[in-house]
DSSP file (Angstrom, degrees, kcal/mol; ACC not computed):
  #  RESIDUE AA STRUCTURE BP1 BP2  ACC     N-H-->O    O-->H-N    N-H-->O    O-->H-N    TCO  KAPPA ALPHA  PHI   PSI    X-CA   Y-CA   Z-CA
    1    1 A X              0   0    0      0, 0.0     3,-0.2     0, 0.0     6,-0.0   0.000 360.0 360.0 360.0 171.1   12.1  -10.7  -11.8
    2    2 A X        +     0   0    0      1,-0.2     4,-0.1     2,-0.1     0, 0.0   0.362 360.0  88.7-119.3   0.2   12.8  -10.1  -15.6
    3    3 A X  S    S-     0   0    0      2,-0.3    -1,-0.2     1,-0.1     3,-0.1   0.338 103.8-115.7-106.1   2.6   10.6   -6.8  -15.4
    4    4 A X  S    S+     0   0    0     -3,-0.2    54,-2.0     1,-0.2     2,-0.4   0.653  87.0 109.4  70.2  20.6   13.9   -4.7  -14.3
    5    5 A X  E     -A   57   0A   0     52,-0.2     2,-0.4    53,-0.1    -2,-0.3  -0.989  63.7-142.8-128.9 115.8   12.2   -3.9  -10.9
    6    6 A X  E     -A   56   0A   0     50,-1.9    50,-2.2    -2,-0.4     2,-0.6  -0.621  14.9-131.2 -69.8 129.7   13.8   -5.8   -7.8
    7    7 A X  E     -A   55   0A   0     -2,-0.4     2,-0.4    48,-0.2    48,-0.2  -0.866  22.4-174.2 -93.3 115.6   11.4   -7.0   -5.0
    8    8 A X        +     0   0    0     46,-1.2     2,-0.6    -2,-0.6    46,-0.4  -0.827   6.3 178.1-102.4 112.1   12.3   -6.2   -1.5
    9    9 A X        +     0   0    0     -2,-0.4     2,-0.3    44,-0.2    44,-0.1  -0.669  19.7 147.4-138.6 121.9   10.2   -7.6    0.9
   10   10 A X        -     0   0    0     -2,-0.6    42,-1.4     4,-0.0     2,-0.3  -0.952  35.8-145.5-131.4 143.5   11.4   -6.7    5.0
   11   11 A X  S    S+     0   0    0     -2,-0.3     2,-0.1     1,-0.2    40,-0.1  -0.780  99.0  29.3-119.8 163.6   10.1   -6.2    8.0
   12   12 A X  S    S-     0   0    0     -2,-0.3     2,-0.4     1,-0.1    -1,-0.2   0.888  94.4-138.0 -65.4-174.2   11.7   -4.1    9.6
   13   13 A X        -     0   0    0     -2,-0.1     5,-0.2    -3,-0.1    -1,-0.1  -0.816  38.7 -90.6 -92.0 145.4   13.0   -2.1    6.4
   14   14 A X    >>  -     0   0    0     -2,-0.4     3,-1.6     1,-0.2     4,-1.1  -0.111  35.9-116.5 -30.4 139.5   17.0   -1.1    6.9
   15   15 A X  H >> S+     0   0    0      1,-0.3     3,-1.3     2,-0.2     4,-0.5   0.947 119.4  64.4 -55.4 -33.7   17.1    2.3    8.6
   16   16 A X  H 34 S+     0   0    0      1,-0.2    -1,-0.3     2,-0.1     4,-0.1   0.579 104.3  43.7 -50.8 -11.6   18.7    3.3    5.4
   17   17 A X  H <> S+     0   0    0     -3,-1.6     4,-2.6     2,-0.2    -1,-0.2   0.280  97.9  78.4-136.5 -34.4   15.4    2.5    3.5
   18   18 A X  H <X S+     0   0    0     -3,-1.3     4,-0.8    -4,-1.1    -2,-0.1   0.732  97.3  41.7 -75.7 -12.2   13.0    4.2    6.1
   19   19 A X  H  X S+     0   0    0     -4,-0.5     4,-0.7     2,-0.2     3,-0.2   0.809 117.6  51.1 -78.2 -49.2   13.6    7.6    5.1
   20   20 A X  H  > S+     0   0    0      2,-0.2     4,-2.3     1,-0.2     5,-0.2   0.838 113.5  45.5 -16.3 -68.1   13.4    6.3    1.6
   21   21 A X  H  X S+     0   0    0     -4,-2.6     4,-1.2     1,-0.2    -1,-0.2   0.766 113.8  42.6 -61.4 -49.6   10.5    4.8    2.2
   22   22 A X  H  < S+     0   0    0     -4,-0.8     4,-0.2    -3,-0.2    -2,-0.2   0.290 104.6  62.2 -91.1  -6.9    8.5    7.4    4.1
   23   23 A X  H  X S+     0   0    0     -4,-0.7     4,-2.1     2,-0.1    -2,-0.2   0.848 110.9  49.8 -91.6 -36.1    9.6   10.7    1.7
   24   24 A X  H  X S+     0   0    0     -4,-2.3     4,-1.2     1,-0.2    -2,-0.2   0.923 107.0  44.6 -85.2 -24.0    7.6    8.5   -1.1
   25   25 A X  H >X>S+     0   0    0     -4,-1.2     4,-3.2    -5,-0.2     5,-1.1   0.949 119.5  50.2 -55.6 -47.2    4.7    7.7    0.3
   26   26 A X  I 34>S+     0   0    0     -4,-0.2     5,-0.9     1,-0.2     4,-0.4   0.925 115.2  37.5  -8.9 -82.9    4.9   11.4    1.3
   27   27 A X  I 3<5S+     0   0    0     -4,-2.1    -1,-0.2     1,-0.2     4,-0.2   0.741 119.5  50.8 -49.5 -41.0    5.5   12.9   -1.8
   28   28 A X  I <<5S+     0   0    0     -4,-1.2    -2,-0.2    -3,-0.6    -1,-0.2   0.666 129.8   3.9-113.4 -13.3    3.3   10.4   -3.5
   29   29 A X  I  <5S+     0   0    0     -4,-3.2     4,-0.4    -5,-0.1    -3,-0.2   0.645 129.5  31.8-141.8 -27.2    0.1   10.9   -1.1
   30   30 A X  I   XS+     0   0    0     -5,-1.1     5,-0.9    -4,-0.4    -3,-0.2   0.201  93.5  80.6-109.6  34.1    0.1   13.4    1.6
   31   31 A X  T > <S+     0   0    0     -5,-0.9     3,-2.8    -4,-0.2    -4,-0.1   0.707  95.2  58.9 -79.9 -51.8    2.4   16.5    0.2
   32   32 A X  T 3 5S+     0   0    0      1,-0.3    -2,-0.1    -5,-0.2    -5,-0.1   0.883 106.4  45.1 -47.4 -44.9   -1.1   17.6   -2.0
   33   33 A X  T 3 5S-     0   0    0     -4,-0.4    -1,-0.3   110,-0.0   107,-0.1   0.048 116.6-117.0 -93.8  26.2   -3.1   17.9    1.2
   34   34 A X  T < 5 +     0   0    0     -3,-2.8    -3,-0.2     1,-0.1    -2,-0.1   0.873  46.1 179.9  37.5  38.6   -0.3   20.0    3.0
   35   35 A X      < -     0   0    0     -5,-0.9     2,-0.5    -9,-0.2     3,-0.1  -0.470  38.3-108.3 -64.3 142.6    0.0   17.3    5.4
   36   36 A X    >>  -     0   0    0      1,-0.2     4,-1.6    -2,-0.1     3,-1.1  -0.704  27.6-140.7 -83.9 121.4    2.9   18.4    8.0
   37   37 A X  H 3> S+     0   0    0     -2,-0.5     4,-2.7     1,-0.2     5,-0.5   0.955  97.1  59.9 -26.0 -68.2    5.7   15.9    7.0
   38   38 A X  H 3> S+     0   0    0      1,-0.2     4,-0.9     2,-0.2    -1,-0.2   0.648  97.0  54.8 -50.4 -17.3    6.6   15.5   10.6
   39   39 A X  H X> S+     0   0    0     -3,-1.1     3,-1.6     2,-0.2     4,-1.5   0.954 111.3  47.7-102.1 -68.0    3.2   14.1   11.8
   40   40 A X  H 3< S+     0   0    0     -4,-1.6    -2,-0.2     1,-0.3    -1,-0.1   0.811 107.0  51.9 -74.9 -11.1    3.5   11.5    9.3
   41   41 A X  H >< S+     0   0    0     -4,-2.7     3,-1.9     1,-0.2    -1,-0.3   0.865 110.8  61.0 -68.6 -36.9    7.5   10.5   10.2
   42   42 A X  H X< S+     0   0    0     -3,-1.6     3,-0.6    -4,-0.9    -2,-0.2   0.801  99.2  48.0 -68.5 -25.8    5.7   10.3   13.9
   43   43 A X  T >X S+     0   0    0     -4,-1.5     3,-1.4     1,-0.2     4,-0.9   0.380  70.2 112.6 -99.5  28.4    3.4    7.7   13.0
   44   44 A X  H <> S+     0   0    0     -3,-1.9     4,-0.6     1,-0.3    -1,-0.2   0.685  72.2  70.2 -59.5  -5.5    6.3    5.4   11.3
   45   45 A X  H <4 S+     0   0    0     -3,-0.6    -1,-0.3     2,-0.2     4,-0.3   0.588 100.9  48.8 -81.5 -20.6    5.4    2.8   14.8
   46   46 A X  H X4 S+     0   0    0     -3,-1.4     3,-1.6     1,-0.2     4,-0.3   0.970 114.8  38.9 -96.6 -63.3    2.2    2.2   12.9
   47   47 A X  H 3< S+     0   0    0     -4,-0.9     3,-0.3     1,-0.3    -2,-0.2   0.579 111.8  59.4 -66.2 -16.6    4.1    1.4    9.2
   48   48 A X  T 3< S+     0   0    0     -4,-0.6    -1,-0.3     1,-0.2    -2,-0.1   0.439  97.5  65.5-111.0 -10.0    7.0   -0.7   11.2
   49   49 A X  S <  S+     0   0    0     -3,-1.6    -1,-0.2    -4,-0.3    -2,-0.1   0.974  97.1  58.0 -68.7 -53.3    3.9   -3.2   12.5
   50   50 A X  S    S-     0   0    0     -4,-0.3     2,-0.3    -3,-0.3    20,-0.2   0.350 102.2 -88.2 -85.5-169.8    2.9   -4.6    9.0
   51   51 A X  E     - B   0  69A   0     18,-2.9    18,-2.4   -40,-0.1     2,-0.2  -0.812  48.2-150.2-101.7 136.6    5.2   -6.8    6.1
   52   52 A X  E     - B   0  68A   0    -42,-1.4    16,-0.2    -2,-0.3     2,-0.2  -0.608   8.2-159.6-102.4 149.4    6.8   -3.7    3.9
   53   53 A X  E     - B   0  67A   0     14,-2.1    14,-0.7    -2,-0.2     2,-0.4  -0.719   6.8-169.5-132.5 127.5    7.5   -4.6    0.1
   54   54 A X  E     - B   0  66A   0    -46,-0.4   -46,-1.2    12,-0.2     2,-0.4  -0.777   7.5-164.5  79.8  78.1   10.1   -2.2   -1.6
   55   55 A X  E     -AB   7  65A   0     10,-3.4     9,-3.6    -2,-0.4    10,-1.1  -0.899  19.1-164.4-106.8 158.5   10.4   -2.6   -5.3
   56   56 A X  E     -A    6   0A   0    -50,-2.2   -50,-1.9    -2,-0.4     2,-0.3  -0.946  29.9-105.8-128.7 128.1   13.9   -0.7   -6.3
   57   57 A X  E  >  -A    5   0A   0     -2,-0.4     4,-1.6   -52,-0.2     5,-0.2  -0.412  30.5-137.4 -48.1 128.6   14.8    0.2   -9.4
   58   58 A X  T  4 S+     0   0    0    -54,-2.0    -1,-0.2    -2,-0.3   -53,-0.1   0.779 101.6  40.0 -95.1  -5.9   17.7   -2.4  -10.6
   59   59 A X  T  4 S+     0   0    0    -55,-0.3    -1,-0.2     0, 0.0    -2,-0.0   0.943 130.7  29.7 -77.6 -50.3   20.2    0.1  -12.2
   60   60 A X  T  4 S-     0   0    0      1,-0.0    -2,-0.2     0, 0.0     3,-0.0   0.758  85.8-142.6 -88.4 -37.2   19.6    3.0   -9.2
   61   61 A X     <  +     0   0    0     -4,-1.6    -3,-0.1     1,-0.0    -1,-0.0   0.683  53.2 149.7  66.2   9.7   18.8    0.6   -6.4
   62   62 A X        -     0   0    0     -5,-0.2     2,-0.5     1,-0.1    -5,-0.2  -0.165  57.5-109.3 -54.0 178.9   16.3    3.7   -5.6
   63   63 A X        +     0   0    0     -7,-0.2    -7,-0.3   -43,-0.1     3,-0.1  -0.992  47.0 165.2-119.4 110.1   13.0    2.8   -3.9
   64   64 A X        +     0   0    0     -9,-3.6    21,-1.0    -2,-0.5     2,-0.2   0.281  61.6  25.9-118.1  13.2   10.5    3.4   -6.5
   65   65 A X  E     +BC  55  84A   0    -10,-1.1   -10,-3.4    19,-0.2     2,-0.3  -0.562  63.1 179.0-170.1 107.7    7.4    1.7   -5.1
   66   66 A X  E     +BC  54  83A   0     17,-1.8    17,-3.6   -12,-0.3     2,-0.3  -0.835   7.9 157.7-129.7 141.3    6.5    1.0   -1.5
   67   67 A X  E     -B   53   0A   0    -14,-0.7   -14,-2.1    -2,-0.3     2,-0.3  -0.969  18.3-139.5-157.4 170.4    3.5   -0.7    0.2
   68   68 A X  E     -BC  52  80A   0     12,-2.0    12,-1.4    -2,-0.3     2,-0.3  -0.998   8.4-170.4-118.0 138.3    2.0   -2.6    3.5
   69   69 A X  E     +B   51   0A   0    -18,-2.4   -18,-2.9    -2,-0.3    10,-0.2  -0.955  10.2 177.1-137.4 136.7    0.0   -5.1    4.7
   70   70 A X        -     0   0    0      8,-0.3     2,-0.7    -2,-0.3     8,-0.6  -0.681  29.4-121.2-129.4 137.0   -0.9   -5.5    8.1
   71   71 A X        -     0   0    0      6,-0.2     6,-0.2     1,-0.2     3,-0.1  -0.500  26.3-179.4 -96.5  87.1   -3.4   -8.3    9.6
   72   72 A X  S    S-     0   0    0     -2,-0.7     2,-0.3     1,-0.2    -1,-0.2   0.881  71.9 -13.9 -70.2 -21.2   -6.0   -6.8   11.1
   73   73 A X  B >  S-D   76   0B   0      3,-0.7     3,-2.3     1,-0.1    -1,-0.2  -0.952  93.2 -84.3-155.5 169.0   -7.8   -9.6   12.3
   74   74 A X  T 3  S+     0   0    0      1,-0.3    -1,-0.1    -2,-0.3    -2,-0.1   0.818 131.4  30.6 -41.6 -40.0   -7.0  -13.6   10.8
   75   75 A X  T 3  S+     0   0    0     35,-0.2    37,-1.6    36,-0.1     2,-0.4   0.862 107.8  79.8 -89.8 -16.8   -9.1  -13.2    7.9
   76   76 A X  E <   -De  73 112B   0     -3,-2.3    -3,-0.7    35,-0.1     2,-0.5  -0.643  54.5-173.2 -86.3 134.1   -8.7   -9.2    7.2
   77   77 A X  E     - e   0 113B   0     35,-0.7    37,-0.8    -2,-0.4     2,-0.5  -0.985  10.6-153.7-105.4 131.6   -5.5   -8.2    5.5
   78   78 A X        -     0   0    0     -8,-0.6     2,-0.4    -2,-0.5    -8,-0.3  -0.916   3.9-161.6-105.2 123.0   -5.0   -4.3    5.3
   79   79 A X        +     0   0    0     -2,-0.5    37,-0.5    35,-0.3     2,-0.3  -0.765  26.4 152.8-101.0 136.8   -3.1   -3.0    2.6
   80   80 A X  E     +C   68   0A   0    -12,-1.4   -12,-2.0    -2,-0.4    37,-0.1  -0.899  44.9  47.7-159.8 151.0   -1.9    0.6    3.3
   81   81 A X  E     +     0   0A   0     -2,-0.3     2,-0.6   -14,-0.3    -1,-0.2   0.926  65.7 172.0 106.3  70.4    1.3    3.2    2.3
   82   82 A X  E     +     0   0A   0    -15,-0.3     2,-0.5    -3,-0.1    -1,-0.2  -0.796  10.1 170.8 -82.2  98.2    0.8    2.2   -1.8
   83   83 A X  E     -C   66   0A   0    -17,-3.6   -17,-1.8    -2,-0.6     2,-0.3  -0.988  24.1-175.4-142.6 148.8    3.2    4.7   -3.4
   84   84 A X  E     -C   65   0A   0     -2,-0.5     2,-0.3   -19,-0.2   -19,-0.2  -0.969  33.0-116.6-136.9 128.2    4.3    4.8   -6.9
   85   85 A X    >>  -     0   0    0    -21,-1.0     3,-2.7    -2,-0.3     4,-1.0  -0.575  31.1-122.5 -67.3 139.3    7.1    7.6   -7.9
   86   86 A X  T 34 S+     0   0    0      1,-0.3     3,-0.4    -2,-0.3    -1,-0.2   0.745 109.0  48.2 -40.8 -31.5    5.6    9.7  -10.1
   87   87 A X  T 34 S+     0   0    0      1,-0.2    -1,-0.3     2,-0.0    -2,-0.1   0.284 113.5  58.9-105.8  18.7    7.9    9.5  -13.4
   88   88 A X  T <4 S+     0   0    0     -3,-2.7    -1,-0.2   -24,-0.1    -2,-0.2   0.492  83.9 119.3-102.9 -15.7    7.5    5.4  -12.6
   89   89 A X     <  +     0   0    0     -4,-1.0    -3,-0.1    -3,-0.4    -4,-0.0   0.276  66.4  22.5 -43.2 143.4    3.5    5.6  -12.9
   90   90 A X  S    S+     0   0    0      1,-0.1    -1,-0.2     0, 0.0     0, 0.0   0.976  90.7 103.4  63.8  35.3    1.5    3.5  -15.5
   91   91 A X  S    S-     0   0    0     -3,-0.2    -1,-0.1     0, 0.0    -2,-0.1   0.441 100.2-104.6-127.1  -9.3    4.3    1.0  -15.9
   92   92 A X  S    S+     0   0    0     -4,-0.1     4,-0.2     3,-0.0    -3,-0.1   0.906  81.9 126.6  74.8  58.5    2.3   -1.6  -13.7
   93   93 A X  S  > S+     0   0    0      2,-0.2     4,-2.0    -5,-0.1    -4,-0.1   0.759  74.4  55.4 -85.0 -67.0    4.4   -1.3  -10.3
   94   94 A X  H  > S+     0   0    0      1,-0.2     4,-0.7     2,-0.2     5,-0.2   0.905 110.0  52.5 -58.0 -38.6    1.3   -0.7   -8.3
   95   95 A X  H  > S+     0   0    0      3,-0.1     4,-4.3     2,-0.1     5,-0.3   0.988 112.8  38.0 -57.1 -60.9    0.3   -4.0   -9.9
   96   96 A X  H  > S+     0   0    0      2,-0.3     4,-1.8    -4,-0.2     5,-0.5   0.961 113.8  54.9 -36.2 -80.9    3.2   -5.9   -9.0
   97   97 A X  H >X S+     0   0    0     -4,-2.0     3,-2.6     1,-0.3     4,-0.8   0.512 113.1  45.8 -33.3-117.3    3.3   -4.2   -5.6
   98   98 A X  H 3X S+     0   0    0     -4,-0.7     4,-2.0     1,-0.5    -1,-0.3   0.394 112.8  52.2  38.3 -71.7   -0.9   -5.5   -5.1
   99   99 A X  H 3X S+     0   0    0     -4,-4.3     4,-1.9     1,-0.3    -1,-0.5   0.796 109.9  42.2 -65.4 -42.0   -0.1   -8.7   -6.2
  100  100 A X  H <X S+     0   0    0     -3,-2.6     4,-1.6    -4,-1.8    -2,-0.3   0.673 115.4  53.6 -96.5 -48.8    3.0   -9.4   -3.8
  101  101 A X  H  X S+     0   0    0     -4,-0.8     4,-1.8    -5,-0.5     5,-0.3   0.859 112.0  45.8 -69.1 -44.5    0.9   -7.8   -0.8
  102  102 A X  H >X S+     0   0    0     -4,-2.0     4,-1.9    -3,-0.3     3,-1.3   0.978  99.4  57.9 -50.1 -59.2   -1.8  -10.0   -1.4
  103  103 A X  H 3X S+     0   0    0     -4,-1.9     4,-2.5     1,-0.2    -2,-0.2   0.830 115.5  52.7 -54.3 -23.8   -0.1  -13.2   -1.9
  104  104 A X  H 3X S+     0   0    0     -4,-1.6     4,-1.5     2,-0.2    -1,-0.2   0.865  98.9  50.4 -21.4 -68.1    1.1  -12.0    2.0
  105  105 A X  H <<>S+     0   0    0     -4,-1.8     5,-2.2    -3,-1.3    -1,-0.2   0.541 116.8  52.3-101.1 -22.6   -1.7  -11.3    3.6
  106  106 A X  H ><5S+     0   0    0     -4,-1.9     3,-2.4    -5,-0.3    -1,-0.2   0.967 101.5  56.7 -40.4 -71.7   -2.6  -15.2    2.0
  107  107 A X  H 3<5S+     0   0    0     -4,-2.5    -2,-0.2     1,-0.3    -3,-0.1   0.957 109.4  50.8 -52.6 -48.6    0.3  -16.8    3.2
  108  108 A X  T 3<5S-     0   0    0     -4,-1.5    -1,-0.3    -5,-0.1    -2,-0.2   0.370 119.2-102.8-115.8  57.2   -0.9  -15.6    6.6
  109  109 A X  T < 5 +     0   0    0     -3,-2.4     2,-0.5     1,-0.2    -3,-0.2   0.146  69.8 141.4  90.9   8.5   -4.0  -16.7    6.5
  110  110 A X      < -     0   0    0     -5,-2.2    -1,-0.2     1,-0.1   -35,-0.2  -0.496  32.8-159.8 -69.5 121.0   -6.2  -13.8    5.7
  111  111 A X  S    S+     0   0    0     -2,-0.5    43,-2.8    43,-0.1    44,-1.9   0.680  75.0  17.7 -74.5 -17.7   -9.3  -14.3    3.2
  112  112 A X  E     -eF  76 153B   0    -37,-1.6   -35,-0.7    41,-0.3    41,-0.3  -0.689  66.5-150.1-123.1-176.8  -10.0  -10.6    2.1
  113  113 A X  E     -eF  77 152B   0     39,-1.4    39,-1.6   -37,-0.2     2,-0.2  -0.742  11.6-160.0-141.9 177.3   -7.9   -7.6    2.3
  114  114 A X        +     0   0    0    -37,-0.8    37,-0.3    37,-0.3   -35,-0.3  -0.717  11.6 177.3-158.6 102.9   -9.3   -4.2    2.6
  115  115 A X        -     0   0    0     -2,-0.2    35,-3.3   -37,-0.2     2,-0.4  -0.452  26.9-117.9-134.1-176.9   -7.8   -0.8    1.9
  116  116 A X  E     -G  149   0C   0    -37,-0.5     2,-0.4    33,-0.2    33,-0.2  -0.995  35.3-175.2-127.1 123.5   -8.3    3.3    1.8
  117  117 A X  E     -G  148   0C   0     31,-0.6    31,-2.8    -2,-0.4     4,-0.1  -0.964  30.6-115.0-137.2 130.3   -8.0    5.0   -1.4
  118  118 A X        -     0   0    0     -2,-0.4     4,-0.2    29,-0.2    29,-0.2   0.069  39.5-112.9 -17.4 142.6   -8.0    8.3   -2.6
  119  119 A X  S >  S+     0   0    0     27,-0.3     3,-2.1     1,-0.3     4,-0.1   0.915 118.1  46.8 -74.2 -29.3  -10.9    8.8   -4.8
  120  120 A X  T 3  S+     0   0    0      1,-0.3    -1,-0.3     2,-0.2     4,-0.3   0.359 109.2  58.8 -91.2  31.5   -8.9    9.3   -8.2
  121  121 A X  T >> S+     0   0    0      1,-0.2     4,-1.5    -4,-0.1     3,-0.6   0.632  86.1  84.6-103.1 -10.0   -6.8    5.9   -7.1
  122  122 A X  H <> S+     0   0    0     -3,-2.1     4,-0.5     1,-0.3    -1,-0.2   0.547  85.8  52.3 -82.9   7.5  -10.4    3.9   -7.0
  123  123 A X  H >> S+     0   0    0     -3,-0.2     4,-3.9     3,-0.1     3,-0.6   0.895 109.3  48.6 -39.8 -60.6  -10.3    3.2  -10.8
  124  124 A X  H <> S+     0   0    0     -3,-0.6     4,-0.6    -4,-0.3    -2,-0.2   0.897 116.3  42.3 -82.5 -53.3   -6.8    1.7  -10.3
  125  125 A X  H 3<>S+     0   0    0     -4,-1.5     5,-3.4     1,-0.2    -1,-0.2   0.719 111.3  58.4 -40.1 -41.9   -8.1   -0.6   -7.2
  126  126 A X  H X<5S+     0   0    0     -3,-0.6     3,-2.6    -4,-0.5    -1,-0.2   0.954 102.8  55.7 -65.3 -59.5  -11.5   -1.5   -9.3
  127  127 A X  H 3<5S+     0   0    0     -4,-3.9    -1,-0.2     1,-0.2    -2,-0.2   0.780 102.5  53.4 -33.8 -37.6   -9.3   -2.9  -11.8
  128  128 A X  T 3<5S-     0   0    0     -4,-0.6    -1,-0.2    -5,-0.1    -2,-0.2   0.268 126.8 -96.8 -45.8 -34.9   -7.8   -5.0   -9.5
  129  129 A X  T < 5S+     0   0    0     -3,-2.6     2,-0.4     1,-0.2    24,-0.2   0.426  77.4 133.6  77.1  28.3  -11.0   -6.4   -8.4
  130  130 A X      < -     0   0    0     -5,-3.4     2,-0.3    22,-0.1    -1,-0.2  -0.836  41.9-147.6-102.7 143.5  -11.8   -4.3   -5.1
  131  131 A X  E     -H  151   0C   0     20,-2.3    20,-1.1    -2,-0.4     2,-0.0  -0.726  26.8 -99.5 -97.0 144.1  -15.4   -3.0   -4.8
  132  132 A X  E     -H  150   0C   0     -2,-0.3    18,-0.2    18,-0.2     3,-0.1  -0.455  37.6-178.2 -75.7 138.5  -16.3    0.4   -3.0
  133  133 A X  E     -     0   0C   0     16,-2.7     2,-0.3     1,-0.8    17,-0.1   0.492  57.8 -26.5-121.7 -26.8  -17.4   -0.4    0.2
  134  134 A X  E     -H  149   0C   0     15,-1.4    15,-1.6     2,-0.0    -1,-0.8  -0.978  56.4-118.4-171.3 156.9  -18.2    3.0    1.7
  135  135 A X  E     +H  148   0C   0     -2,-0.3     2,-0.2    13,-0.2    13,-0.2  -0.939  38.9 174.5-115.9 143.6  -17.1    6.6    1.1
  136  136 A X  E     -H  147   0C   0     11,-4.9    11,-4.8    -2,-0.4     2,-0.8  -0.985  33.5-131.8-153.1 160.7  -15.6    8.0    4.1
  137  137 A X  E     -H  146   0C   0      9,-0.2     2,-0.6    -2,-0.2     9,-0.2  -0.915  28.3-162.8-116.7 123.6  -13.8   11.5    4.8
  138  138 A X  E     -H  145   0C   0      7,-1.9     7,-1.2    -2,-0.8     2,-0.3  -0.950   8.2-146.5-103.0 126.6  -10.3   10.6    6.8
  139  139 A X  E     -H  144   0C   0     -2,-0.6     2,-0.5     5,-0.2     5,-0.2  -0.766  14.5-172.0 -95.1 139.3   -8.8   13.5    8.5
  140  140 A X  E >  S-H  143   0C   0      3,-3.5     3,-3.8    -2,-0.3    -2,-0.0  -0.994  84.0 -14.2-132.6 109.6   -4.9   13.9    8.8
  141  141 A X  T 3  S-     0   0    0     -2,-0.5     3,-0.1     1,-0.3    -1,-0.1   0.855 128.0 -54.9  70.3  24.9   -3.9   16.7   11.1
  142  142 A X  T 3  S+     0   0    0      1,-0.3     2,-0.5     0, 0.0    -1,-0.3   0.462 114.0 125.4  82.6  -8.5   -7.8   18.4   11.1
  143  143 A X  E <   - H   0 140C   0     -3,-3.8    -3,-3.5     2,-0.0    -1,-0.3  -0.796  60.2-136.7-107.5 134.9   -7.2   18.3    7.4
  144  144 A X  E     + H   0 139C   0     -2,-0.5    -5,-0.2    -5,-0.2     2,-0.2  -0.538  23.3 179.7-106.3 149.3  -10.3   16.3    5.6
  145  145 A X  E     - H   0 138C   0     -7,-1.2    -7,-1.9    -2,-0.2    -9,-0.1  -0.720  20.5-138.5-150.3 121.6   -9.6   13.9    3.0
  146  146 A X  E     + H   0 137C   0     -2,-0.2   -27,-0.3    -9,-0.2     2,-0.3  -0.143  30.7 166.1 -71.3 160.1  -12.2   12.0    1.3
  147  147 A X  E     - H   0 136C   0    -11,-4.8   -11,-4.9   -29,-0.2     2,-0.7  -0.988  32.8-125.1-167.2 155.4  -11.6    8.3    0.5
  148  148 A X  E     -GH 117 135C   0    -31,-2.8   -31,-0.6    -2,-0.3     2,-0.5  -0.806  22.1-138.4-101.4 123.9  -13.3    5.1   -0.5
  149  149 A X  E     -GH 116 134C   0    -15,-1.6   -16,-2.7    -2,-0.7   -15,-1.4  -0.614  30.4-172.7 -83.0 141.6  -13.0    1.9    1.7
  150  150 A X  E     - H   0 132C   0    -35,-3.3     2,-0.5    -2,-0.5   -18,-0.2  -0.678  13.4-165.5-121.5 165.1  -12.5   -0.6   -0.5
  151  151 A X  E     - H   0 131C   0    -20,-1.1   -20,-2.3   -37,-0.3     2,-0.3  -0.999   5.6-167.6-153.1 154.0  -12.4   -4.5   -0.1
  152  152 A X  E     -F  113   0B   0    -39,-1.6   -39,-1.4    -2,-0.5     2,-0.3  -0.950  17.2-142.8-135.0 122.8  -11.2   -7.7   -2.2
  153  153 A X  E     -F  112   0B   0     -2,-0.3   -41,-0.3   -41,-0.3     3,-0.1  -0.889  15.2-175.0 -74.4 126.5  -12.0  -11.4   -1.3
  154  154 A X        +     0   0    0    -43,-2.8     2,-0.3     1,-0.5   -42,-0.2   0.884  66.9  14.3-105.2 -45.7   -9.0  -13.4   -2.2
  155  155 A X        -     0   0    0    -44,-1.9    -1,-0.5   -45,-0.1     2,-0.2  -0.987  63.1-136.5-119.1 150.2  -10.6  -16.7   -1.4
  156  156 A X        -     0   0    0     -2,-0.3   -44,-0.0    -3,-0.1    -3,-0.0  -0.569   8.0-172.1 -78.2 130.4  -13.7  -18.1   -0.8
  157  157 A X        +     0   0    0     -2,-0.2     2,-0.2     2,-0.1    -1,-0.1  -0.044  63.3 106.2-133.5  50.0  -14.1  -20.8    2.3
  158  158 A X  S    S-     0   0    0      1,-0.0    -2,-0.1     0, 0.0     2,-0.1  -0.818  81.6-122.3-105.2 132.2  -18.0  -21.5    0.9
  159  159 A X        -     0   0    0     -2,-0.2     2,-0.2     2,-0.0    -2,-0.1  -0.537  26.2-116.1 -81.2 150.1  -17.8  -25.0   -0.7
  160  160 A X              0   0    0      1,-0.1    -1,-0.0    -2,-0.1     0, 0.0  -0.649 360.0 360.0 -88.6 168.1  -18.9  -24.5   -4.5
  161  161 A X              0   0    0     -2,-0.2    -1,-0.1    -3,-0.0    -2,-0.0   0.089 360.0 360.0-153.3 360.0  -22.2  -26.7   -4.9
């Protein structure tokens, strides 16, 4: 890509890359809510399921954007572990990332996707073209955090008329 951001896309991610991987999503979404680090390093069997995508800075070779998608059933794709480093924000990584996770969850054969976002992330999501589906309060560790489930139809398989 010409955008100075390399696209990674593994499963599984190198072990060098899972530590990487799991301090920004950390950092970038459960640090706020005092989430115990370790709890979320314990559920890495849940993040190891789905297609990881990477994107890496291309001078640092850092990990500066991380996401998932998962199939939950043929047509649902779930997109989950969306981190953006903070001093990379607003540069349209999370786009990139979104787009690349979609075309995924495409390829294997899913017609919507469906995700959990923090409420001040549902602007970013709306933009995107997911609709609020419900508000729900997810608890991590007894610790409440509210979030909107959100959903996107990436294709239709209604004949147009």
């Amino acid at each position: 890509a010409s955008d100075g951001y390399k696209r990674q896309i593994s499963t599984p991610l190198l072990l060098s890359e899972v530590k990487e991987f799991l301090e920004l999503v950390y950092e970038s979404i459960f640090q706020a809510i005092n989430y115990p680090k370790e709890a979320m390093f314990a559920n890495w069997g849940l993040v190891n399921a789905g297609k990881k995508l990477v994107i890496k800075d291309k001078t640092t070779g850092n990990i500066i954007g991380t996401g998932a998608v998962f199939l939950l059933t043929p047509e649902e794709g779930y997109i989950s572990y969306i981190a953006v480093k903070k001093d990379q924000r607003k540069r349209g990584i999370g786009k990139i990332m979104m787009t690349q996770l979609e075309a995924i969850a495409m390829k294997r054969g899913a017609r919507f996707c469906t995700l959990y976002a923090m409420l001040d992330a549902v602007p970013f999501y709306e933009r995107l073209g997911y609709v609020v589906t419900e508000k729900v309060v997810k608890y991590f560790q007894k610790i409440p955090l509210p979030n909107a489930k959100m959903k996107k139809i990436l294709y239709s398989t209604k004949l147009q008329t």
